[in-house]
C-alpha positions in Angstrom: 71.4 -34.9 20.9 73.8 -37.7 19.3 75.6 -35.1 17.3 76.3 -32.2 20.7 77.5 -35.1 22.8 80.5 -33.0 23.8 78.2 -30.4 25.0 77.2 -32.7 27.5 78.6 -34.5 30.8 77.8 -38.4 31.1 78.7 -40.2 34.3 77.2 -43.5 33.8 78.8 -44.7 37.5 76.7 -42.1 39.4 73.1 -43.4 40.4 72.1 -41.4 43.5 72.9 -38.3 44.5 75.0 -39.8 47.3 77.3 -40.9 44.7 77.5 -37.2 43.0 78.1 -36.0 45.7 81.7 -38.4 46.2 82.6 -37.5 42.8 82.3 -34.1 43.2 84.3 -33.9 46.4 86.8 -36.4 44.8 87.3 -33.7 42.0 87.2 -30.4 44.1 89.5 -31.6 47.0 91.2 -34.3 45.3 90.9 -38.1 46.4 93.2 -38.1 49.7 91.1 -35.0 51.3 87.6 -36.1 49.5 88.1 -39.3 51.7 88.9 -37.7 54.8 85.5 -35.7 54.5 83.0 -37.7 53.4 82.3 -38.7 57.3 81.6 -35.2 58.2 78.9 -34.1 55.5 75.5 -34.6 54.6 76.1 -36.7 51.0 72.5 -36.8 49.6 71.8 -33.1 50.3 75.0 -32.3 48.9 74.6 -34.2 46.3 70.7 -33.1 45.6 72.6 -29.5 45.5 75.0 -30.3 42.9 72.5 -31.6 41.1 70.4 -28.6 41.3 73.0 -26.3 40.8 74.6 -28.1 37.4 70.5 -28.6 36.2 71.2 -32.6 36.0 69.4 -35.4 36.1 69.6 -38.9 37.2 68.6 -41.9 34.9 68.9 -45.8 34.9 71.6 -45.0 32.6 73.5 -42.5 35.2 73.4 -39.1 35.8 73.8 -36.1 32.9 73.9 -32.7 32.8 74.6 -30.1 30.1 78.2 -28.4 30.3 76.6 -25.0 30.1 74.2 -25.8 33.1 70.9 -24.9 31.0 68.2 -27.9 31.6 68.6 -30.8 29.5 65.1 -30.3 28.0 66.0 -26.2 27.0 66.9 -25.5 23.5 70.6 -24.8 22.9 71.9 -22.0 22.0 73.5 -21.7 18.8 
C-alpha cells in the first residue's frame, strides 16, 4: 500500500461518521451553507452513508477510503 498512497484518501481528523458527514457537507455546499445545515440533518446516518457509498473505513488512525471506491481489502486494478 506505501507505494499507491495517492490512490488513496486519508483524513486522519475524521473519527465517527458524524464527523464525515461535516466534511462532506463542508466540501459539497461549501463552509457558510454546510453550517447552516448541519442542524437540520441526521449526521451519523449521513455519515454511515458516505461511508458506504465511498467503501471506507474508520480506524484509530482516521477514516480512509480508496479514490476509485473499490473496498480497501480488493485487489487494484492495474
Amino acid at each position: 500500500m506505501t507505494g499507491h498512497l495517492d490512490e488513496y484518501s486519508f483524513e486522519p481528523e475524521i473519527h465517527s461518521p458524524r464527523e464525515l458527514a461535516r466534511d462532506e457537507l463542508s466540501v459539497i455546499a461549501g463552509e457558510k451553507e454546510g453550517k447552516l445545515l448541519l442542524p437540520h440533518l441526521d449526521l451519523d446516518a449521513y455519515g454511515r452513508d458516505v461511508m458506504r457509498r465511498d467503501n471506507g473505513v474508520l480506524g484509530d488512525y482516521g477514516y480512509l477510503a480508496r479514490l476509485d471506491g473499490q473496498p480497501i481489502q480488493a485487489p487494484r486494478q492495474e
